[in-house]
Biopython code that builds the backbone (N, CA, C, O; Angstrom):
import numpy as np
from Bio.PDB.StructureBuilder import StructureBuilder

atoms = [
    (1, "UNK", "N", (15.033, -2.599, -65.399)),
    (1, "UNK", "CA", (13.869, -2.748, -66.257)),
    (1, "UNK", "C", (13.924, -1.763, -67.409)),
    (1, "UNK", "O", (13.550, -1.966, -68.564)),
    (2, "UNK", "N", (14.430, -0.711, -66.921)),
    (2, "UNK", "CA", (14.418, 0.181, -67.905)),
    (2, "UNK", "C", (15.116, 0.060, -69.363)),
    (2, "UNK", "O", (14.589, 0.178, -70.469)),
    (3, "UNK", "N", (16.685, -0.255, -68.967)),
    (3, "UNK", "CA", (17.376, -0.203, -70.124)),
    (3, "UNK", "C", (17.055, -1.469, -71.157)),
    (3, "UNK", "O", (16.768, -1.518, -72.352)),
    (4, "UNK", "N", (17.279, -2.657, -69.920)),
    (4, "UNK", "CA", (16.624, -4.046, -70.797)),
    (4, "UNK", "C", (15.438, -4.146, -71.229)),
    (4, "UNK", "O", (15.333, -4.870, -72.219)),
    (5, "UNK", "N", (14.394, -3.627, -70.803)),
    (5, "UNK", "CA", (13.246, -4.235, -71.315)),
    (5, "UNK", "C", (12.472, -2.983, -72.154)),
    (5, "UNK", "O", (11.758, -3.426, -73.053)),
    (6, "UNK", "N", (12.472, -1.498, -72.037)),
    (6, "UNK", "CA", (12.654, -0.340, -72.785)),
    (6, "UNK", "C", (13.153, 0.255, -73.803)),
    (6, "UNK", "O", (12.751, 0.842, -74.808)),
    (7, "UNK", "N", (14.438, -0.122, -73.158)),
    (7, "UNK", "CA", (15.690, 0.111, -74.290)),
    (7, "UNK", "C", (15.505, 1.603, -74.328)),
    (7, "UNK", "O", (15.421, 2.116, -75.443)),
    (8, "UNK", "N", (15.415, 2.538, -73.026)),
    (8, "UNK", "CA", (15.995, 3.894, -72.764)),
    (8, "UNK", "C", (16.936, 3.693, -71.638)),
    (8, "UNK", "O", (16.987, 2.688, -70.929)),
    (9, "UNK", "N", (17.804, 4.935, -71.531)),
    (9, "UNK", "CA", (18.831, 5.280, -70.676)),
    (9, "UNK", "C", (17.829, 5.571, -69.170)),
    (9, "UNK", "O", (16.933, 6.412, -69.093)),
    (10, "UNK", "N", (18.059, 5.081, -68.592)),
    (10, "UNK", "CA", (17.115, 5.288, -66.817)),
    (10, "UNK", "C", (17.733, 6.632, -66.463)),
    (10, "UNK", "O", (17.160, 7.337, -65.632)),
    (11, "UNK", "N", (18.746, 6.993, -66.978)),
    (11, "UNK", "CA", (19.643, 8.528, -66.674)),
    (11, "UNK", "C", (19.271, 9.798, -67.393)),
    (11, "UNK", "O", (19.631, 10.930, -67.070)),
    (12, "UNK", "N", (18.354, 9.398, -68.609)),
    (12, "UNK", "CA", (17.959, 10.476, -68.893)),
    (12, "UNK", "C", (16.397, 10.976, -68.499)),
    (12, "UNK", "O", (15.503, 10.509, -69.205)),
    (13, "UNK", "N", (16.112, 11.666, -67.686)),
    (13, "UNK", "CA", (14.800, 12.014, -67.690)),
    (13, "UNK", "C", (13.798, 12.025, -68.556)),
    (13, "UNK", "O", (12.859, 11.315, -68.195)),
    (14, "UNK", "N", (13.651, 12.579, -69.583)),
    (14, "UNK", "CA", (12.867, 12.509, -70.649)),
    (14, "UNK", "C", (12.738, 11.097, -71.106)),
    (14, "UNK", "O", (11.605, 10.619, -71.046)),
    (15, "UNK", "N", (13.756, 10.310, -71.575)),
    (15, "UNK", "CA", (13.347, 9.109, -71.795)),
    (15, "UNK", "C", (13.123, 8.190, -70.799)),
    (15, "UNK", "O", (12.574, 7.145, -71.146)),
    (16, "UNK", "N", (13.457, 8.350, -69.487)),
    (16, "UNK", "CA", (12.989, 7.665, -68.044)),
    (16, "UNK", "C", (11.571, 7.858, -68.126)),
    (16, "UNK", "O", (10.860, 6.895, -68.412)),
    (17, "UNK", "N", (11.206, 8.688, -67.966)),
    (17, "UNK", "CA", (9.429, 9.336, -68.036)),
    (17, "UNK", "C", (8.752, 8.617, -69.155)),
    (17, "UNK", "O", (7.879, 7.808, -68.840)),
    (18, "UNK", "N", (9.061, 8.815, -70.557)),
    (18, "UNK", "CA", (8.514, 7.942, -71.526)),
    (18, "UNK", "C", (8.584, 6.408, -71.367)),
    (18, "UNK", "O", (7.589, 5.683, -71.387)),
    (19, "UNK", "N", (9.754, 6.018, -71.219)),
    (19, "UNK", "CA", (9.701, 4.590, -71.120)),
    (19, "UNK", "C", (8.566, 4.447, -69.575)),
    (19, "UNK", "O", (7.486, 3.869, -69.692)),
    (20, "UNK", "N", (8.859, 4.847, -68.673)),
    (20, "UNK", "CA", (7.887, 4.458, -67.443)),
    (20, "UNK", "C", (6.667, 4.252, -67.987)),
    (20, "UNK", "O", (6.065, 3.180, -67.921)),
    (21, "UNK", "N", (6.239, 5.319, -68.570)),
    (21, "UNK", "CA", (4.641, 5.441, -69.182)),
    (21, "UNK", "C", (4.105, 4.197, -70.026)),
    (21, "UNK", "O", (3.004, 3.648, -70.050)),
    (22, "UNK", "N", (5.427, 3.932, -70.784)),
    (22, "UNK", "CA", (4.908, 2.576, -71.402)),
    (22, "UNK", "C", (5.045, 1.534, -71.207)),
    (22, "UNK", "O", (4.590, 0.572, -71.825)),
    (23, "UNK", "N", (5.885, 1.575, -70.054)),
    (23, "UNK", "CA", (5.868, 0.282, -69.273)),
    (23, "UNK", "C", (4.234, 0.507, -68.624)),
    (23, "UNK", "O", (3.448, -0.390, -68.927)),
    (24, "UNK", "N", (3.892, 1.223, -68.078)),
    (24, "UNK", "CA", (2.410, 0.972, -67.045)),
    (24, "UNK", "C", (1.733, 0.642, -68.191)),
    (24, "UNK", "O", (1.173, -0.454, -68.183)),
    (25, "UNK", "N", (1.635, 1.426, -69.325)),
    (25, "UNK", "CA", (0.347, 0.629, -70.277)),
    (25, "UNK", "C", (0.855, -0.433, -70.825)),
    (25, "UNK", "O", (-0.043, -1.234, -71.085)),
    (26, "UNK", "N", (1.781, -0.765, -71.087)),
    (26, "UNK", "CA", (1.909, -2.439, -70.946)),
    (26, "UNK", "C", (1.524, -3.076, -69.903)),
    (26, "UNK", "O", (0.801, -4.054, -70.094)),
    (27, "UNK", "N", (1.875, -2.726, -68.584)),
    (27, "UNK", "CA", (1.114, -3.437, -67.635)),
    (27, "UNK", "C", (-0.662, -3.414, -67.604)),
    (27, "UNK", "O", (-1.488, -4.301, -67.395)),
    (28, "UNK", "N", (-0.803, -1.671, -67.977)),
    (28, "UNK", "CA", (-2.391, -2.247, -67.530)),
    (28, "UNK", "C", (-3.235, -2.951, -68.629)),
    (28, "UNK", "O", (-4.377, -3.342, -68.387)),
    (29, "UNK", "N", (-2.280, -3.198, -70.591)),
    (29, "UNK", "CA", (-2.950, -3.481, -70.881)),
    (29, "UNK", "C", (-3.279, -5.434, -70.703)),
    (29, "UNK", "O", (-4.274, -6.042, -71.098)),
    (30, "UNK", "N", (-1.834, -6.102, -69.859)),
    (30, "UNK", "CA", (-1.422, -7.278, -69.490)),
    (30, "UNK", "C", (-2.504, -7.257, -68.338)),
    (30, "UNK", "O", (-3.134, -8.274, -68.628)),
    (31, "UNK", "N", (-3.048, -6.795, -67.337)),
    (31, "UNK", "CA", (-3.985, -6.773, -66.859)),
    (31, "UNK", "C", (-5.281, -6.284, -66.908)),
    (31, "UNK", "O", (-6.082, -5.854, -66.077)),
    (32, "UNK", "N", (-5.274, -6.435, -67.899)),
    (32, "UNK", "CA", (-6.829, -5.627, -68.342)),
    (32, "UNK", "C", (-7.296, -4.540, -68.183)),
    (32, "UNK", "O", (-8.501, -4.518, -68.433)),
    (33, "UNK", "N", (-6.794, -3.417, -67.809)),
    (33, "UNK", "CA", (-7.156, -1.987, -67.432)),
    (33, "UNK", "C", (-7.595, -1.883, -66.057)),
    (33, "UNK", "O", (-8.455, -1.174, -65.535)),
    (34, "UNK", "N", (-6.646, -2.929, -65.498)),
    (34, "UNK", "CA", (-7.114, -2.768, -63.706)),
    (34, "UNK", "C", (-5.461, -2.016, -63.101)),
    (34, "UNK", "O", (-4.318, -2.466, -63.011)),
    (35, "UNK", "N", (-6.266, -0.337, -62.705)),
    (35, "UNK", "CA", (-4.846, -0.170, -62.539)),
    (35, "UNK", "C", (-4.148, -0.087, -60.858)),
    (35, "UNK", "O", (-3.165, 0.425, -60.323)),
    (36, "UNK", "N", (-5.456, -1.021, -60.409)),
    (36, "UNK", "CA", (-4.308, -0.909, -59.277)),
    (36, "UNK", "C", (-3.457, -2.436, -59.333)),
    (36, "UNK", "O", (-2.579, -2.576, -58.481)),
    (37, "UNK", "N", (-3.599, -3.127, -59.924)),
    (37, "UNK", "CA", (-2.708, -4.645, -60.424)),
    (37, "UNK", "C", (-1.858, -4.274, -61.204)),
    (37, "UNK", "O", (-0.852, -4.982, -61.139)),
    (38, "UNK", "N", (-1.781, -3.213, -62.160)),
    (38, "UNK", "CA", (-0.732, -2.563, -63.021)),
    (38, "UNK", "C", (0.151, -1.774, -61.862)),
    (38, "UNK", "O", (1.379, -1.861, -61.866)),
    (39, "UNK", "N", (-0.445, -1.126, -61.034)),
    (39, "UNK", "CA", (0.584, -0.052, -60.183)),
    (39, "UNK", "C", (1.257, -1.455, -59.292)),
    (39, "UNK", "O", (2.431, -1.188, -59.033)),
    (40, "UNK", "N", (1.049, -2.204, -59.004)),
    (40, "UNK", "CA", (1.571, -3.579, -58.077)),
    (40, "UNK", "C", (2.493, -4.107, -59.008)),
    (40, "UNK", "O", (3.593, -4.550, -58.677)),
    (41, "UNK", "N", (2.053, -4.067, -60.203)),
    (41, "UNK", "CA", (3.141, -5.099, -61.161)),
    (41, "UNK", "C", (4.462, -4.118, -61.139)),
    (41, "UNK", "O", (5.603, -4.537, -60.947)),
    (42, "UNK", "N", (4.105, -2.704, -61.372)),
    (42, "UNK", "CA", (5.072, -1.647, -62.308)),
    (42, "UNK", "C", (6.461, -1.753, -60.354)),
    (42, "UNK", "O", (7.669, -1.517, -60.338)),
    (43, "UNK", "N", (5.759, -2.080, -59.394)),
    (43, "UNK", "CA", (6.335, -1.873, -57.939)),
    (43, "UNK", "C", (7.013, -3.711, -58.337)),
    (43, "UNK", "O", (8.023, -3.989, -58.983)),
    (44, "UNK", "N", (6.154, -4.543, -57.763)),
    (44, "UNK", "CA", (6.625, -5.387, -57.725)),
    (44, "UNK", "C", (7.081, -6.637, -58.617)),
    (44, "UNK", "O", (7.592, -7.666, -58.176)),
    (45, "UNK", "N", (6.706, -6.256, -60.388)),
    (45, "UNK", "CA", (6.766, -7.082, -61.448)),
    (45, "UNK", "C", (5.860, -7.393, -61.679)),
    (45, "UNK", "O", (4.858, -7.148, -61.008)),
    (46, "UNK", "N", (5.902, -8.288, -63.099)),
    (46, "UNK", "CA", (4.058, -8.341, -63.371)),
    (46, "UNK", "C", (4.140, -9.946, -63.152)),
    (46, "UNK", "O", (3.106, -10.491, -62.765)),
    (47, "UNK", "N", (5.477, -10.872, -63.405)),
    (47, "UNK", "CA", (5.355, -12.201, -62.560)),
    (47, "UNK", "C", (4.635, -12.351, -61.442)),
    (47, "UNK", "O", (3.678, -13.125, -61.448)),
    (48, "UNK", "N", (4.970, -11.652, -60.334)),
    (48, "UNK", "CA", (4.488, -11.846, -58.663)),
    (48, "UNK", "C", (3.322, -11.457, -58.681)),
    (48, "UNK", "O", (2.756, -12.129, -57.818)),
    (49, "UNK", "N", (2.170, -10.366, -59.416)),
    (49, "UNK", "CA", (1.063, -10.150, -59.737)),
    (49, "UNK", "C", (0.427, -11.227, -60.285)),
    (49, "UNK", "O", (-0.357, -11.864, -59.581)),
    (50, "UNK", "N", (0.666, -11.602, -61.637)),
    (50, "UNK", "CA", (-0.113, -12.395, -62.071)),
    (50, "UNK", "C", (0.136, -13.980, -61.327)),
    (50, "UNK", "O", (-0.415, -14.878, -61.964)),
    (51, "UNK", "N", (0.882, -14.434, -60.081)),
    (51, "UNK", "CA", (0.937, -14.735, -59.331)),
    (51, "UNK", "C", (0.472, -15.508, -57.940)),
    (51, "UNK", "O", (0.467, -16.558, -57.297)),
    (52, "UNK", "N", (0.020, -13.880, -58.024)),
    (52, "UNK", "CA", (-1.061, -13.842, -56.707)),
    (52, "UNK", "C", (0.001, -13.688, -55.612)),
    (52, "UNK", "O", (-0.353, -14.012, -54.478)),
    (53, "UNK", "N", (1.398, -13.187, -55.806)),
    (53, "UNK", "CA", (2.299, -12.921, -54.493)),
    (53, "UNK", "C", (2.749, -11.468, -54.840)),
    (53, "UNK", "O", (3.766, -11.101, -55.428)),
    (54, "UNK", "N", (1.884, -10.857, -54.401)),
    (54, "UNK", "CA", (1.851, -9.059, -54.216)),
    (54, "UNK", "C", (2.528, -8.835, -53.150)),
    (54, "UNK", "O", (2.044, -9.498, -52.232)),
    (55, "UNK", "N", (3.572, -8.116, -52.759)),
    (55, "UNK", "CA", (4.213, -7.477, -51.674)),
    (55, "UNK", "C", (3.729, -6.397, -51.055)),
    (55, "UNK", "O", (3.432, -5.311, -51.551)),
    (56, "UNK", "N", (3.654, -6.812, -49.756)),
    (56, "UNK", "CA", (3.136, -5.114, -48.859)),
    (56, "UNK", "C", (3.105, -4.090, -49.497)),
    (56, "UNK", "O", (2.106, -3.522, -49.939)),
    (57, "UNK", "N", (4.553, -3.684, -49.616)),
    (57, "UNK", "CA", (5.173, -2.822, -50.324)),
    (57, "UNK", "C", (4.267, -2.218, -51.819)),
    (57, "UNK", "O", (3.912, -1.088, -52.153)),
    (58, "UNK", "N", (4.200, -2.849, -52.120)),
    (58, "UNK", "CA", (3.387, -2.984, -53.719)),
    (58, "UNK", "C", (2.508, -2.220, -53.330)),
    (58, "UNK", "O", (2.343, -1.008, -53.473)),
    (59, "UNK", "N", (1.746, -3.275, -52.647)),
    (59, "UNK", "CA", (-0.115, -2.842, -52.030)),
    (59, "UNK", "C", (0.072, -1.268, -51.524)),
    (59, "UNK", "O", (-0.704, -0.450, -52.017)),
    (60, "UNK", "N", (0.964, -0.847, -50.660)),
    (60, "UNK", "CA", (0.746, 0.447, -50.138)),
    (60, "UNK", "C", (0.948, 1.201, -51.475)),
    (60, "UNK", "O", (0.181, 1.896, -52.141)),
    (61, "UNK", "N", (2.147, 0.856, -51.629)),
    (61, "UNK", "CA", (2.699, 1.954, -53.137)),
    (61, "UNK", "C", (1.189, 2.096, -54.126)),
    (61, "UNK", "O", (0.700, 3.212, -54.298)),
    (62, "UNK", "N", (0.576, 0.912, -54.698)),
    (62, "UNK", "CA", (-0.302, 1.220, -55.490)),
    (62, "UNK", "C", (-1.903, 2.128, -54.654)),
    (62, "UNK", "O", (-2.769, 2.567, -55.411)),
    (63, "UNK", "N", (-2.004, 2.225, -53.668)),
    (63, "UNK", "CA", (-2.922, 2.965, -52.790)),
    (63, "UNK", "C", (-2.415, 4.465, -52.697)),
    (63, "UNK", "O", (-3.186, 5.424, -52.727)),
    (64, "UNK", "N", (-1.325, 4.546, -52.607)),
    (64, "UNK", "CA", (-0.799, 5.950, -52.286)),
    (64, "UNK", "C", (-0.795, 6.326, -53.903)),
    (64, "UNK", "O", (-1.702, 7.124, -54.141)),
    (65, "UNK", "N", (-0.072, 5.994, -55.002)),
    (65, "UNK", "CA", (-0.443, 6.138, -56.699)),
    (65, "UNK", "C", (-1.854, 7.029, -56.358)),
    (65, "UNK", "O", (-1.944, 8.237, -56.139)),
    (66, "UNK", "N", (-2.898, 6.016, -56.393)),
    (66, "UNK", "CA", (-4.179, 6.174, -56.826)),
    (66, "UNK", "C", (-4.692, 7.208, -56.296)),
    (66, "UNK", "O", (-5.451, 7.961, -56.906)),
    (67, "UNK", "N", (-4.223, 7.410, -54.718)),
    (67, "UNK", "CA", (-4.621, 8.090, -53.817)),
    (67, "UNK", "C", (-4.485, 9.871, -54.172)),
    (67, "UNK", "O", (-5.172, 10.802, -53.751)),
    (68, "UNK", "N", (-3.686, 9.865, -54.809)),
    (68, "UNK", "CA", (-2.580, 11.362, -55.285)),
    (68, "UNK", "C", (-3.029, 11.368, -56.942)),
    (68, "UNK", "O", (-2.749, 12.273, -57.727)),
    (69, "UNK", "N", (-3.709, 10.266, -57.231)),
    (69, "UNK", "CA", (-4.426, 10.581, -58.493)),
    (69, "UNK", "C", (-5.753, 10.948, -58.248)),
    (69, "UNK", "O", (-6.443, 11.287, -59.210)),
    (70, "UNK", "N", (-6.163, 10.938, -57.266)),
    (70, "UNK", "CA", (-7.793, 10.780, -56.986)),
    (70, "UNK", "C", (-7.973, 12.427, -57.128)),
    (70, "UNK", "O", (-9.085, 12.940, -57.000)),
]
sb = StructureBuilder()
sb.init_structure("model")
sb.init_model(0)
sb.init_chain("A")
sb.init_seg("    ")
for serial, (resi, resn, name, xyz) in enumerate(atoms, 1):
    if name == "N":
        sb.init_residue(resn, " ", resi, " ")
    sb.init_atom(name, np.array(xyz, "f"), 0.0, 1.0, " ", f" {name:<3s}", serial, name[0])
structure = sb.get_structure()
């Protein structure tokens, strides 16, 4: 996701970190500022979200996110 759809190196930290960041606000702004459907997309894609086929996986990952943001 990174290199193709970013267009940063996933190897460099600094630009790993930036591109991540704007991948989520692309996601949350593709979902309307709902960010636990953005933390599900950024885990499991934003296809399978907008969907409606969220993976376990996803669901925990975006609970534990929020959880450590809280």
């Amino acid at each position: 996701t990174a290199s193709k759809a970013l267009h940063v190196d996933p190897w460099q930290p600094r630009a790993n970190i930036i591109g991540g960041a704007r991948y989520l606000r692309r996601l949350l702004t593709r979902f309307h500022g709902k960010l636990r459907l953005a933390l599900e997309a950024y885990n499991a894609g934003p296809t399978a979200v907008a969907e409606g086929v969220i993976p376990i996986p996803a669901v925990t990952y975006a609970k534990q996110v929020m959880a450590l943001a809280a």
